[in-house]
Each structure stands twice: as C-alpha cells, then as structure tokens.
SENU-164474 format. One record per atom (N, C-alpha, C, O): x, y, z; residue in three letters; residue number from 0. Coordinates in pm, 1 decimal, decimal comma, always signed. Layout:
BEGIN
mike px = X | py = Y | pz = Z | res = ALA | n = NUM
...
//
This chain:
BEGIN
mike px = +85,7 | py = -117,6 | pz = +0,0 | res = UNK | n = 0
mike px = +0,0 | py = +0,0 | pz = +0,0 | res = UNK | n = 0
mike px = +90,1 | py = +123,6 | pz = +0,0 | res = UNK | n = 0
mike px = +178,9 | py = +136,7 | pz = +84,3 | res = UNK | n = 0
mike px = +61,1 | py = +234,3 | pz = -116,6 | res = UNK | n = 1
mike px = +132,2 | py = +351,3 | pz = -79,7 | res = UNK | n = 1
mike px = +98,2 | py = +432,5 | pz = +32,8 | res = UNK | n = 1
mike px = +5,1 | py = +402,0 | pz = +107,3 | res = UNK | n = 1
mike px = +152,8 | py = +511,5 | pz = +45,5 | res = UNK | n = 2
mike px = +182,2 | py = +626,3 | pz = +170,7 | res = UNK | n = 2
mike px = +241,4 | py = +754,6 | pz = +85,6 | res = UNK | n = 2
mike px = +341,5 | py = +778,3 | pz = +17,9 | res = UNK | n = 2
mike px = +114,0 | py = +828,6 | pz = +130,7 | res = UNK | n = 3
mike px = +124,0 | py = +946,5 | pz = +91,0 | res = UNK | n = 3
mike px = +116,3 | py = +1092,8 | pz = +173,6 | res = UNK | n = 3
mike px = +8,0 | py = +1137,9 | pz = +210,9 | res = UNK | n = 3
mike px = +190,1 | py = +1132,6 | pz = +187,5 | res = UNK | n = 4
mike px = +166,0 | py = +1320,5 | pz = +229,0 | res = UNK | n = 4
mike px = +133,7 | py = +1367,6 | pz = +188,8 | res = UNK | n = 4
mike px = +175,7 | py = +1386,6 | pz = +74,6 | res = UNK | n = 4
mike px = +8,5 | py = +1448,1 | pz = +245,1 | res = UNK | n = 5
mike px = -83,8 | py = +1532,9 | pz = +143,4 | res = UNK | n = 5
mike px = -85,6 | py = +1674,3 | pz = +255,2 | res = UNK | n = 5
mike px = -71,6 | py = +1658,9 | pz = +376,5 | res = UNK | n = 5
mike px = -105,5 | py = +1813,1 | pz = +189,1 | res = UNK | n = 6
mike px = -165,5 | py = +1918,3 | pz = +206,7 | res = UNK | n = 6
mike px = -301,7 | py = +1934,9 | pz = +228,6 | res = UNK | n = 6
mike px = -319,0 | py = +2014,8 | pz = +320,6 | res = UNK | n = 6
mike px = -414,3 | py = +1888,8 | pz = +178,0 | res = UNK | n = 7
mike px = -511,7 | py = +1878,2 | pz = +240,1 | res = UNK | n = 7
mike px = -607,8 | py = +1777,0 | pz = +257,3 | res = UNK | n = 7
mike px = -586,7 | py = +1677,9 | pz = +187,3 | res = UNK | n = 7
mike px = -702,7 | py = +1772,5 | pz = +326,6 | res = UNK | n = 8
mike px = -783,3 | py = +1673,0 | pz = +295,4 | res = UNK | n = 8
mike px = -835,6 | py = +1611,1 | pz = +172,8 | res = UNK | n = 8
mike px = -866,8 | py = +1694,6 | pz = +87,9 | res = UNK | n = 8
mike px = -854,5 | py = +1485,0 | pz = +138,4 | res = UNK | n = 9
mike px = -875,7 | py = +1429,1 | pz = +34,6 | res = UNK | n = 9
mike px = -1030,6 | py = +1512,8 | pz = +11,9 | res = UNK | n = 9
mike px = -1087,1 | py = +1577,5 | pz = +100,1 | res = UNK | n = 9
mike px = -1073,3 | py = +1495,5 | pz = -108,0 | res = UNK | n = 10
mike px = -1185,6 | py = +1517,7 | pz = -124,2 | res = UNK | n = 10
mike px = -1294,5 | py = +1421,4 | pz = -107,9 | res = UNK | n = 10
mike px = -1256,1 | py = +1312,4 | pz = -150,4 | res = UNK | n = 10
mike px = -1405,2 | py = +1416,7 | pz = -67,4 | res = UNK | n = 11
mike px = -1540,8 | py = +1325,7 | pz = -62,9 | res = UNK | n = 11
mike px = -1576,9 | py = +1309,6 | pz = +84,0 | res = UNK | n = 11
mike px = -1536,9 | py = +1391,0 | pz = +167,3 | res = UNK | n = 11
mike px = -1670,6 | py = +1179,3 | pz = +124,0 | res = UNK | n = 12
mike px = -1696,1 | py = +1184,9 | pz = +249,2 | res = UNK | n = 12
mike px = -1626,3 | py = +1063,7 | pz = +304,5 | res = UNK | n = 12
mike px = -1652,2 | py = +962,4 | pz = +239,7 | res = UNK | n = 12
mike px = -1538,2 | py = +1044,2 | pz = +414,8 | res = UNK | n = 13
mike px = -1482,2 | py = +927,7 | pz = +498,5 | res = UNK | n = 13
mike px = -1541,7 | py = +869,6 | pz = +592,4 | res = UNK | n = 13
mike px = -1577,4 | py = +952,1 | pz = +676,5 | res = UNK | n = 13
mike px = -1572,6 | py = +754,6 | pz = +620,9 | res = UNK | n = 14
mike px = -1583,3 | py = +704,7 | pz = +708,2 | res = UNK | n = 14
mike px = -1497,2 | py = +674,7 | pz = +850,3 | res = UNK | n = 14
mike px = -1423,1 | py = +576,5 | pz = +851,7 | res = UNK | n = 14
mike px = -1508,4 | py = +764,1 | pz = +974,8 | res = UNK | n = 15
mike px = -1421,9 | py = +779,8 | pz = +1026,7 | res = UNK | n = 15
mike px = -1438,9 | py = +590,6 | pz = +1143,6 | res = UNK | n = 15
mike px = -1540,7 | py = +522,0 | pz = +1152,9 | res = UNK | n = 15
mike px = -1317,3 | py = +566,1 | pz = +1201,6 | res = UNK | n = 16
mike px = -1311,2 | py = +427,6 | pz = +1263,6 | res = UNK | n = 16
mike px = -1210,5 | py = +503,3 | pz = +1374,2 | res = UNK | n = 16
mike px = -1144,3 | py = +606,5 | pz = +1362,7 | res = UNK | n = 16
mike px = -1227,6 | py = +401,4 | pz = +1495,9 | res = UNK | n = 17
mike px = -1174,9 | py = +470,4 | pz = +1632,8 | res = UNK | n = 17
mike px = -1161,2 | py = +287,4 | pz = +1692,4 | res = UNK | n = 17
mike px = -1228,4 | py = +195,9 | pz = +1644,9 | res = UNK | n = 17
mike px = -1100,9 | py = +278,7 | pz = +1757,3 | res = UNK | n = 18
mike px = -1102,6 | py = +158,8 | pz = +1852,1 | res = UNK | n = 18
mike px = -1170,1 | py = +136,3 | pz = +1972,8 | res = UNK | n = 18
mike px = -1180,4 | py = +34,7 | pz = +2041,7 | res = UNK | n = 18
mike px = -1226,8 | py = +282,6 | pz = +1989,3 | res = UNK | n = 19
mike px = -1330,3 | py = +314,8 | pz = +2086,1 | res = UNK | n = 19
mike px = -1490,4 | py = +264,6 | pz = +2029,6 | res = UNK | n = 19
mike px = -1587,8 | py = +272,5 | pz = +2104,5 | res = UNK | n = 19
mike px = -1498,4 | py = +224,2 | pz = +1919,2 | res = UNK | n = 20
mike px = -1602,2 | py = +164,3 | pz = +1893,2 | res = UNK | n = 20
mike px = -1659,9 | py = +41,3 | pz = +1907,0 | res = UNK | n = 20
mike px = -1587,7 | py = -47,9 | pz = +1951,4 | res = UNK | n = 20
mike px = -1788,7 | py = +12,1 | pz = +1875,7 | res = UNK | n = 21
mike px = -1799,3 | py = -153,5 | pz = +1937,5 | res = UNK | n = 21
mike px = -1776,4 | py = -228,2 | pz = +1800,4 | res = UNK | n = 21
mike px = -1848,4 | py = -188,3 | pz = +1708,9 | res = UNK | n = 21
mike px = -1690,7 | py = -326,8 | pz = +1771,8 | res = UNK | n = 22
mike px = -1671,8 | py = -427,0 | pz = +1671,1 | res = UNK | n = 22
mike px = -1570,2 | py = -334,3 | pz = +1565,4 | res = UNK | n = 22
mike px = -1577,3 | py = -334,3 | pz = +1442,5 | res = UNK | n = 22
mike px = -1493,8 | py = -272,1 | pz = +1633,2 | res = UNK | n = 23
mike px = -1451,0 | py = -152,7 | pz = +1531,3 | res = UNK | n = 23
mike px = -1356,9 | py = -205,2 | pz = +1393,4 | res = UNK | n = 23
mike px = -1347,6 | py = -153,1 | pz = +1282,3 | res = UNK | n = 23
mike px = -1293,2 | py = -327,2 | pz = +1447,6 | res = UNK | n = 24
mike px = -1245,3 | py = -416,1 | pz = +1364,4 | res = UNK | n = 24
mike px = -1313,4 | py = -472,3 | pz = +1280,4 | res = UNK | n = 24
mike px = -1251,6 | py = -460,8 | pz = +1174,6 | res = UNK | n = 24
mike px = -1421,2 | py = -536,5 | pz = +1261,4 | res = UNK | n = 25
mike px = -1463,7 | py = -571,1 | pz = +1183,3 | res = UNK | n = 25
mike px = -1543,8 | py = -459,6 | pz = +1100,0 | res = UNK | n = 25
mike px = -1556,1 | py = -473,2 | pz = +978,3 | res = UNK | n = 25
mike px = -1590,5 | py = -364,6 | pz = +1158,0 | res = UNK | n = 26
mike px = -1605,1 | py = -253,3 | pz = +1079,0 | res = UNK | n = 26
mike px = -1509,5 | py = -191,6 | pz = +975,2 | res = UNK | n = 26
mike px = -1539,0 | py = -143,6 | pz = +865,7 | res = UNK | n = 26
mike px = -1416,7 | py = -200,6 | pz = +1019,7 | res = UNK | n = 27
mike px = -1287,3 | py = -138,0 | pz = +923,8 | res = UNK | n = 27
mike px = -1279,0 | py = -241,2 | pz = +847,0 | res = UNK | n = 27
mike px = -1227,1 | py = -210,7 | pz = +739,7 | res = UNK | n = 27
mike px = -1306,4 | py = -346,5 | pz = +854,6 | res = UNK | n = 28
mike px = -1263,4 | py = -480,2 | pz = +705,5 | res = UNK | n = 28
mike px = -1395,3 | py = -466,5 | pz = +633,7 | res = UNK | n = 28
mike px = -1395,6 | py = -508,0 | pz = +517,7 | res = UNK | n = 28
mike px = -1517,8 | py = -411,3 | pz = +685,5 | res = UNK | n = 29
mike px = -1614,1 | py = -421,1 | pz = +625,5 | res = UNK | n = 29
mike px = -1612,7 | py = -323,3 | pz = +506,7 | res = UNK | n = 29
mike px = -1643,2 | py = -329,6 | pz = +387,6 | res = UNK | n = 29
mike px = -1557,6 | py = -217,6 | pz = +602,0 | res = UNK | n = 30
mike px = -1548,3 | py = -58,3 | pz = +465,2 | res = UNK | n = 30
mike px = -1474,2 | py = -73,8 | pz = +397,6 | res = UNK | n = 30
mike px = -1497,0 | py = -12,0 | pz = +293,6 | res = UNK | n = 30
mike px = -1364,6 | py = -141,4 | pz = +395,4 | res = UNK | n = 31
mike px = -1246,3 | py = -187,5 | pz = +315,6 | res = UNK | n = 31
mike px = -1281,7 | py = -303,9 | pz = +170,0 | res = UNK | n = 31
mike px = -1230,2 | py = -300,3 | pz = +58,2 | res = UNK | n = 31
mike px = -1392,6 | py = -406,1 | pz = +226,6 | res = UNK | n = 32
mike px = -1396,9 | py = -485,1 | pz = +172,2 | res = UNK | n = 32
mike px = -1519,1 | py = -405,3 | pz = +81,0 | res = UNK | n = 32
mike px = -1545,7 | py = -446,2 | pz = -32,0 | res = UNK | n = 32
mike px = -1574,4 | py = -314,4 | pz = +127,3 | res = UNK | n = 33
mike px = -1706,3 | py = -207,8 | pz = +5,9 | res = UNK | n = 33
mike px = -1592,4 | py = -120,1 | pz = -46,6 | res = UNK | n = 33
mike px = -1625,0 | py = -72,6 | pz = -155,4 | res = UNK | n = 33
mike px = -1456,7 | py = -77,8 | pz = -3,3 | res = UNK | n = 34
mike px = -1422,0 | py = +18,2 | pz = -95,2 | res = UNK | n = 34
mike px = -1422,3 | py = +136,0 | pz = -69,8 | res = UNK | n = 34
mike px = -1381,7 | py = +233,4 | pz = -133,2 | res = UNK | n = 34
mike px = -1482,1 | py = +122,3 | pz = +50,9 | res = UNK | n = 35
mike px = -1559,2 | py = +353,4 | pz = +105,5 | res = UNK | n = 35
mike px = -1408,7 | py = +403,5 | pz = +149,3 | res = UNK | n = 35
mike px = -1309,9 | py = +332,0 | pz = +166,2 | res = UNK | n = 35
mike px = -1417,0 | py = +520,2 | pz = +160,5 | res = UNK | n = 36
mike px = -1267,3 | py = +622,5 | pz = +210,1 | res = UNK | n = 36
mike px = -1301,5 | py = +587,9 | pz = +364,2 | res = UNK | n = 36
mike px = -1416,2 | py = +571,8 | pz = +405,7 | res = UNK | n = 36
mike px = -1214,3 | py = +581,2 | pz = +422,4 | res = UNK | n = 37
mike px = -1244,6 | py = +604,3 | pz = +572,7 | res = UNK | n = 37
mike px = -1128,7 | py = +672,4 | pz = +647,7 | res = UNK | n = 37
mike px = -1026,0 | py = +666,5 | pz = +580,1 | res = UNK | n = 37
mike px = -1119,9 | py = +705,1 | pz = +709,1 | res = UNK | n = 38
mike px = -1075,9 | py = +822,5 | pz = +793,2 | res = UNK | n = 38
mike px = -1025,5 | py = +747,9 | pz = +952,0 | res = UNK | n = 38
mike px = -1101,0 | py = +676,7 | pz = +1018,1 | res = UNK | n = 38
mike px = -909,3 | py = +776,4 | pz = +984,9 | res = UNK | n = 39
mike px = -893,8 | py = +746,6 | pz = +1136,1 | res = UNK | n = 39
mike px = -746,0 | py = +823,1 | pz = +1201,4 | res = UNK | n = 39
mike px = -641,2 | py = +842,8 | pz = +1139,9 | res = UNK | n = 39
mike px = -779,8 | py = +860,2 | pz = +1356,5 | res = UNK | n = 40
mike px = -662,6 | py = +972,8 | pz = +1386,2 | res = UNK | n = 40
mike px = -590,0 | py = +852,1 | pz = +1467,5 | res = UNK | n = 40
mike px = -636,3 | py = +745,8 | pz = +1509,0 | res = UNK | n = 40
mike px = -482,6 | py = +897,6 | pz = +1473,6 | res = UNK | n = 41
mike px = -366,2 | py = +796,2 | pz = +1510,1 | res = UNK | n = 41
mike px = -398,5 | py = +794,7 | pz = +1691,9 | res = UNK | n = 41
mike px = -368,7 | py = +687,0 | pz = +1743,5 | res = UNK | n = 41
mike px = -443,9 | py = +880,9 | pz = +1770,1 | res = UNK | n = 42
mike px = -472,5 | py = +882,1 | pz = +1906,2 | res = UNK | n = 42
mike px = -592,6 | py = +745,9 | pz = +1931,9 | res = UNK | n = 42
mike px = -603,6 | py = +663,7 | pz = +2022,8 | res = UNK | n = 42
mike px = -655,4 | py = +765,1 | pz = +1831,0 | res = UNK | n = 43
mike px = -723,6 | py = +683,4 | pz = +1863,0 | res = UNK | n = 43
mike px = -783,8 | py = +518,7 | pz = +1806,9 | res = UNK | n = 43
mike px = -881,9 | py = +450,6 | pz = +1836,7 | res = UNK | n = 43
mike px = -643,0 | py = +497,5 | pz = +1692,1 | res = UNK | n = 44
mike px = -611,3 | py = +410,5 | pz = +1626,5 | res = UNK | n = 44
mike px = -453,0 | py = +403,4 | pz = +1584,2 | res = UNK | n = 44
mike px = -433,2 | py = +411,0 | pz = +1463,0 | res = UNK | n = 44
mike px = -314,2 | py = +387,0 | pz = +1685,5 | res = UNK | n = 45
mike px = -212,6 | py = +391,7 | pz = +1678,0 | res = UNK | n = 45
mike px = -143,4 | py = +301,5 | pz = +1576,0 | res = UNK | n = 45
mike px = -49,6 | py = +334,9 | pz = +1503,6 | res = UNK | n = 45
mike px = -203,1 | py = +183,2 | pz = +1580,8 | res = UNK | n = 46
mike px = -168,9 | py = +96,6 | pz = +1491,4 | res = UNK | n = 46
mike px = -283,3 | py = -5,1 | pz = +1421,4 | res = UNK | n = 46
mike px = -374,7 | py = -42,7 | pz = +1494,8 | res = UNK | n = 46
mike px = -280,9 | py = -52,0 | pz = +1277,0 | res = UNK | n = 47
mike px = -342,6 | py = -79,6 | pz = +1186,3 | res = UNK | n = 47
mike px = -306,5 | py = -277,9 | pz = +1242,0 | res = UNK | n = 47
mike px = -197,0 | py = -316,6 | pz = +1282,9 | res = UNK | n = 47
mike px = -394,3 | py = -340,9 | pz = +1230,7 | res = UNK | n = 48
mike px = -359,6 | py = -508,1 | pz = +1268,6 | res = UNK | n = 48
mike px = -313,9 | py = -566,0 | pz = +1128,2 | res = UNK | n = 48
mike px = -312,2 | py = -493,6 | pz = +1028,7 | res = UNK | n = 48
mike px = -280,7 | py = -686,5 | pz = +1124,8 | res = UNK | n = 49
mike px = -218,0 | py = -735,1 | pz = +988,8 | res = UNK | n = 49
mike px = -354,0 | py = -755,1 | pz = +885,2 | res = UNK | n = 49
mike px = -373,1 | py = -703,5 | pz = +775,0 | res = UNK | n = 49
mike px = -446,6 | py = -855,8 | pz = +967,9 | res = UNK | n = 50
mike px = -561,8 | py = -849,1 | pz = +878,6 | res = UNK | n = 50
mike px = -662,2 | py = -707,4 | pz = +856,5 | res = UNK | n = 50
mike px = -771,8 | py = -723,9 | pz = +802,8 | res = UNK | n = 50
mike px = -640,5 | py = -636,1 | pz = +878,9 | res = UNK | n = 51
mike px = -645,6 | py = -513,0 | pz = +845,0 | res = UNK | n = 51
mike px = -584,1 | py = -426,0 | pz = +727,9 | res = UNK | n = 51
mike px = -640,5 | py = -350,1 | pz = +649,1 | res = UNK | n = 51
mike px = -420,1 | py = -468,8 | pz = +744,5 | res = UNK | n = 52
mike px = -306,5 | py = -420,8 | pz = +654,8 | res = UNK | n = 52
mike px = -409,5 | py = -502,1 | pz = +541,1 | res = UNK | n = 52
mike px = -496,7 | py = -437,9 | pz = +482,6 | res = UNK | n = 52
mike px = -395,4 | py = -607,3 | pz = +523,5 | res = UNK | n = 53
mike px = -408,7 | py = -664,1 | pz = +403,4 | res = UNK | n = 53
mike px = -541,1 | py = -688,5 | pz = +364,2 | res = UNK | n = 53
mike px = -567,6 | py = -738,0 | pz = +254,6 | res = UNK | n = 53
mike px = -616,4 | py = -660,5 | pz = +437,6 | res = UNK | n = 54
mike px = -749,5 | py = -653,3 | pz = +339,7 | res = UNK | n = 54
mike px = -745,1 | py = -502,6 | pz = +290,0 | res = UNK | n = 54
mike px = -846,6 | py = -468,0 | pz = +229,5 | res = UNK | n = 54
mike px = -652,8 | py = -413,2 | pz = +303,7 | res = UNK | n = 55
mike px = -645,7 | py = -288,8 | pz = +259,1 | res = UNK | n = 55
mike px = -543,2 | py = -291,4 | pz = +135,8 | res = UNK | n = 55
mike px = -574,2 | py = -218,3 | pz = +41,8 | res = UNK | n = 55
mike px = -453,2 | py = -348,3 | pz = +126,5 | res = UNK | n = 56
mike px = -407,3 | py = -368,4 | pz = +50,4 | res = UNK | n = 56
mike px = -441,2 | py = -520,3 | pz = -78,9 | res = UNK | n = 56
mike px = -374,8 | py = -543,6 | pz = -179,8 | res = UNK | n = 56
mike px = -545,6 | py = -587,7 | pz = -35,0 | res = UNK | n = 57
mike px = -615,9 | py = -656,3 | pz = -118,6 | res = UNK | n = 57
mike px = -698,6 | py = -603,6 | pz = -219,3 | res = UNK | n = 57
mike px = -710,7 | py = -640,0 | pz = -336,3 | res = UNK | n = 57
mike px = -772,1 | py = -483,0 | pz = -137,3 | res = UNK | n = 58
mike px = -875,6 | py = -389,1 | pz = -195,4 | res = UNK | n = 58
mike px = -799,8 | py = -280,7 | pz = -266,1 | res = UNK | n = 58
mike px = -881,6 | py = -221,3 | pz = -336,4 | res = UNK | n = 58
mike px = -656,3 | py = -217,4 | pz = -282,0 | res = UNK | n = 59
mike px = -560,3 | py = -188,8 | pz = -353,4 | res = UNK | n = 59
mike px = -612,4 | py = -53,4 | pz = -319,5 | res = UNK | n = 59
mike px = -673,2 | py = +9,1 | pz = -406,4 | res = UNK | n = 59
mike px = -590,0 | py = +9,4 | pz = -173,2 | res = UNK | n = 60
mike px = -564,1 | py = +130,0 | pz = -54,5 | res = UNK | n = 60
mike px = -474,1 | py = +249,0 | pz = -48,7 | res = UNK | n = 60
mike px = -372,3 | py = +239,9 | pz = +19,9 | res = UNK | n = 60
mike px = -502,6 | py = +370,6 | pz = -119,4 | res = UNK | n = 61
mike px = -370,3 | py = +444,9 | pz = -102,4 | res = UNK | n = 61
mike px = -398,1 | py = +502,6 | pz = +54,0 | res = UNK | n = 61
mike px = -509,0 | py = +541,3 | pz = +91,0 | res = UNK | n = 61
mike px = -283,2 | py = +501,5 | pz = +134,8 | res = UNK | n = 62
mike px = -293,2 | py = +576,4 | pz = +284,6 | res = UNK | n = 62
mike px = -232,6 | py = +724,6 | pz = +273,9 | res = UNK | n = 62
mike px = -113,7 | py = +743,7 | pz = +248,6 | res = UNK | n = 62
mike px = -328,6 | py = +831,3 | pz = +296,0 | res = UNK | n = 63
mike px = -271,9 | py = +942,0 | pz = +307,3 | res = UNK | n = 63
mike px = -242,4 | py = +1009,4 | pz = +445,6 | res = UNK | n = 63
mike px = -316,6 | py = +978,8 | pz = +539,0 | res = UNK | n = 63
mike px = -149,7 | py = +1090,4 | pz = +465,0 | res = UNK | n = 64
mike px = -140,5 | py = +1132,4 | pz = +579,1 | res = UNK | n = 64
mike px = -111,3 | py = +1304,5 | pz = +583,3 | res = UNK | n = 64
mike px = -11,6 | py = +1358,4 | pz = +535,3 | res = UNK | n = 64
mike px = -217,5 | py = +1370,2 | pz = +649,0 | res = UNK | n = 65
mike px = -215,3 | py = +1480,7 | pz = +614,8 | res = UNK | n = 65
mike px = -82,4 | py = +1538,2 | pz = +660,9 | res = UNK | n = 65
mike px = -12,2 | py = +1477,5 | pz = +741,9 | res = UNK | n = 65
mike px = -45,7 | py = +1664,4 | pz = +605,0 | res = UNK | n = 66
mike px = +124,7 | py = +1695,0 | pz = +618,0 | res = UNK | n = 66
mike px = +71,9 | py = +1779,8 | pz = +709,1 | res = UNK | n = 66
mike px = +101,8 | py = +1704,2 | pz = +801,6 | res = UNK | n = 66
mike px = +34,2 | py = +1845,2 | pz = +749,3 | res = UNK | n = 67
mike px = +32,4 | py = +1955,6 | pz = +887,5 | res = UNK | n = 67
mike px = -33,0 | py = +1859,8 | pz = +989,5 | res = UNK | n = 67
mike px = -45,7 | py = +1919,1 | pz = +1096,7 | res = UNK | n = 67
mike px = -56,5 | py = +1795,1 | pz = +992,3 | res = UNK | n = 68
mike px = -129,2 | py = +1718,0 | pz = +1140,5 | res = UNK | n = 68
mike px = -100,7 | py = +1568,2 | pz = +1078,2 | res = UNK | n = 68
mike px = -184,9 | py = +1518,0 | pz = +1003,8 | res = UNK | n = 68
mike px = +34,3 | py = +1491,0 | pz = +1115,0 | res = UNK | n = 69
mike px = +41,9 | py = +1359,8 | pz = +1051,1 | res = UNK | n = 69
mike px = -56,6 | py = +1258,3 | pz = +1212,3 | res = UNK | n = 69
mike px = -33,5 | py = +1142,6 | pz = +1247,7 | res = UNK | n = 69
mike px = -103,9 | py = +1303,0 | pz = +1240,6 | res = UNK | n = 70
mike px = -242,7 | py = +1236,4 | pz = +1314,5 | res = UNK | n = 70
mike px = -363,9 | py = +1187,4 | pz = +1262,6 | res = UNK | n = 70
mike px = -442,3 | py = +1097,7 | pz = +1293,7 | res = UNK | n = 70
mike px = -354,0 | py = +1297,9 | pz = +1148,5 | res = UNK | n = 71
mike px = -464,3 | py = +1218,4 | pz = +1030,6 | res = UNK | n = 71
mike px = -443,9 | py = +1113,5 | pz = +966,1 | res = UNK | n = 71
mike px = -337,5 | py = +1119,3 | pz = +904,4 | res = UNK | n = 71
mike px = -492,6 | py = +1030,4 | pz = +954,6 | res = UNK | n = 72
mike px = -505,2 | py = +951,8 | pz = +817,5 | res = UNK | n = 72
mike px = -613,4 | py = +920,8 | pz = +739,1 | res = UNK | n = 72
mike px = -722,5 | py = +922,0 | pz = +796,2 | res = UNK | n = 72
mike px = -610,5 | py = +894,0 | pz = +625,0 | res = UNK | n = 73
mike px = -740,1 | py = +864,0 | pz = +545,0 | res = UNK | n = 73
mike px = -680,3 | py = +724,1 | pz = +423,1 | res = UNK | n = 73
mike px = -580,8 | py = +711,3 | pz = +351,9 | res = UNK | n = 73
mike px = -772,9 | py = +660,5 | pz = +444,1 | res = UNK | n = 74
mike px = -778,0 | py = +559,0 | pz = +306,4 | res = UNK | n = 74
mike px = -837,0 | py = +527,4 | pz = +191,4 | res = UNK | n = 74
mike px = -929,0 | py = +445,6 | pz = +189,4 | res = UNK | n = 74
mike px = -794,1 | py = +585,2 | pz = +85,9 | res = UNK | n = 75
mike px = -856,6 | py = +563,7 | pz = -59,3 | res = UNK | n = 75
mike px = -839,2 | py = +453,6 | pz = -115,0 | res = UNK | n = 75
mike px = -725,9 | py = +410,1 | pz = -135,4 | res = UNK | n = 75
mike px = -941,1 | py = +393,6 | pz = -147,0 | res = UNK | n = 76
mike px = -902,0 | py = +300,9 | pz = -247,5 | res = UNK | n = 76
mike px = -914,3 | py = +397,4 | pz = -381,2 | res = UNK | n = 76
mike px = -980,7 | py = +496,8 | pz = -410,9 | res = UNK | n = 76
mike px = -786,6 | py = +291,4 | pz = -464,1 | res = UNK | n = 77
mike px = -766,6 | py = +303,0 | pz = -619,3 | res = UNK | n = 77
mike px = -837,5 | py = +259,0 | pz = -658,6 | res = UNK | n = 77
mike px = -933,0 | py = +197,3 | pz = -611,6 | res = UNK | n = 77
mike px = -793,5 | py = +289,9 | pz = -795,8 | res = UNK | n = 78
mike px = -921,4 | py = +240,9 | pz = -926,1 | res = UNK | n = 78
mike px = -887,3 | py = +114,1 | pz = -942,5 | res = UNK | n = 78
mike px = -767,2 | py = +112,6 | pz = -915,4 | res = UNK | n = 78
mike px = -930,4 | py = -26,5 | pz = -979,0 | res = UNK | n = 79
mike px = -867,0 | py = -124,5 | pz = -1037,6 | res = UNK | n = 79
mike px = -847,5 | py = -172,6 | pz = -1147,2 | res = UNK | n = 79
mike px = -776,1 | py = -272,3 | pz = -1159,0 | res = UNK | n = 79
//
C-alpha cells in the first residue's frame, strides 16, 4: 500500500473508525472490503492489525497522511 503526504484533505466523504467503537475491527474490514474512504486519527487508532493491513491492501488502498497534522489519516481506495 502507498503512503502518501498530502496538504489537504482528500476530497469526498470518509468514514471515520476509532477503537473506541464496538466491533470496530470488523467494521474497518467491512469498509475496506465495500471500498468507502475512511478516515482514522492515530490517538485513537495507533496501529493498523495485519488483517487489516491486508485486506487494505487486497482492496488496492492508497494511505494518506495529512502533512500539517500527521495524526490524520485517510484511506482511498484506487481504481482497479
């Protein structure tokens, strides 16, 4: 999966994911496995799990990370 620095927010709407949620894991493979952008800040998602990594990179995921606040992240999927 690339990794990207970006200036601003991607454009469209994200689905944001927190670990503070209930089933939040399987939520995040769910949006991954539809394809939606989703959105998550590193405070409250420090690290990404393997089956996570790779159903994001199955679904072929660019990760951006905003350049003034690298706390952001967002995930696009590519075109295929």
């Amino acid at each position: 999966m690339n990794t990207i620095l970006t200036k601003s927010v991607p454009p469209g709407e994200f689905e944001e994911v927190s670990i503070e949620m209930p089933d939040w894991q399987a939520r995040f493979i769910k949006l991954a496995q539809e394809r939606n952008p989703i959105k998550y800040h590193v405070c409250t998602m420090p690290t990404l799990s393997k089956d996570i990594q790779d159903e994001l990179i199955k679904q072929h995921y660019c990760h951006l990370i905003l350049e003034s606040d690298h706390d952001k992240h967002f995930l696009t999927p590519l075109s295929k």
